[in-house]
C-alpha positions in Angstrom: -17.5 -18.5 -23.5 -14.7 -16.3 -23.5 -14.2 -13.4 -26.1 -11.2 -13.5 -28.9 -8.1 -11.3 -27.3 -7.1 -8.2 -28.8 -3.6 -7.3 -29.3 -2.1 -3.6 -28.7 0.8 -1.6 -30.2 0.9 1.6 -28.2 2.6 4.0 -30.2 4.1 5.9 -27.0 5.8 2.7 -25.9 9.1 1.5 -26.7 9.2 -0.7 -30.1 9.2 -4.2 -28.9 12.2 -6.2 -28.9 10.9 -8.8 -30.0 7.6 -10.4 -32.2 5.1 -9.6 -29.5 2.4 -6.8 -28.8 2.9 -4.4 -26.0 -0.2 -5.9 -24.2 -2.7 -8.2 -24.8 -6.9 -8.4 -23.3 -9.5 -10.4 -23.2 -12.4 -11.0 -21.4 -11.9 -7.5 -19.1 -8.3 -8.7 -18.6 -5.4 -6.9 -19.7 -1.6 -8.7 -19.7 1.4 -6.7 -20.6 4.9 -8.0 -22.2 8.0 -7.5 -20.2 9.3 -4.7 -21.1 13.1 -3.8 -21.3 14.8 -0.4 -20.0 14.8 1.0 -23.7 13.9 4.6 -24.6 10.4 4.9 -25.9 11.9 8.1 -27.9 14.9 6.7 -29.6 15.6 3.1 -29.9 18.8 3.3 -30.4 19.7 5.9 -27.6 22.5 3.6 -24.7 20.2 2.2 -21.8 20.1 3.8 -18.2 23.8 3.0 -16.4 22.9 0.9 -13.0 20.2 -1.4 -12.5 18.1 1.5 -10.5 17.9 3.5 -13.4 17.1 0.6 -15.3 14.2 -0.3 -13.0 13.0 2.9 -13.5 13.3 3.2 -17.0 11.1 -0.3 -17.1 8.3 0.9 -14.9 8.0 4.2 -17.1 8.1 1.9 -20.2 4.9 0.2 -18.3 2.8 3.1 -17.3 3.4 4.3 -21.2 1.9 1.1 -22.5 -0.9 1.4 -19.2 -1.9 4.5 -20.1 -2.0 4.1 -24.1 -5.0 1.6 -22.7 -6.4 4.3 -20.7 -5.3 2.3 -16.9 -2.6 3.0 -14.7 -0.2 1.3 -11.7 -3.5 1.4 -10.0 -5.2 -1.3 -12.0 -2.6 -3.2 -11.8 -3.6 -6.8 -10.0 0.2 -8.7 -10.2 3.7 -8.4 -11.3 6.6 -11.0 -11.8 10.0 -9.1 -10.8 13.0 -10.2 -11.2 15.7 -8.3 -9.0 18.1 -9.7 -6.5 17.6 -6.3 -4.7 14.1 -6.3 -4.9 13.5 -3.6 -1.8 16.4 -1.3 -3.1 15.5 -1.4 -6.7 11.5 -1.8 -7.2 9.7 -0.9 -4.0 10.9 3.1 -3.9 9.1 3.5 -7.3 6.1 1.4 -6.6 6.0 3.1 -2.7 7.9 6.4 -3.1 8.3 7.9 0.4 
């Protein structure tokens, strides 16, 4: 029998665009909402120019909500991206080097 999820609101995190927790778990499982390249400071504040610096702005909206649950990139088992330049855009932050 599985266990009832929980539902998270990090407070570090951007505020959701939407009606939906930043992550959800159950059962030793953790799924996160997308998340969009919005400021976790100021929601207001004009979003990154370029779709690199909005990939990056995404992924640093992740690990904020990953590490209000105490986990990282590390712990991370999949991801659904959706880039046409996947390689130029995603795979520098995820393999830097």
């Amino acid at each position: 029998m599985s266990s009832a999820p929980s539902f998270w609101m990090i407070p570090t995190a951007p505020t959701p665009v939407g009606p939906f927790s930043h992550a959800a778990e159950a059962d030793g499982w953790v799924f996160l909402t997308g998340q969009m390249p919005t400021c976790p400071t100021d929601d207001a504040a004009p979003l990154p120019e370029g779709v690199v610096a909005q990939t990056k702005r995404v992924m640093d909206n992740l690990v904020l909500v990953l590490q209000g649950l105490g986990l990282g990139l590390q712990d991370v088992v999949a991801a659904r991206i959706f880039l046409t330049e996947f390689k130029r855009d995603y795979a520098p932050i995820i393999y830097p080097g």
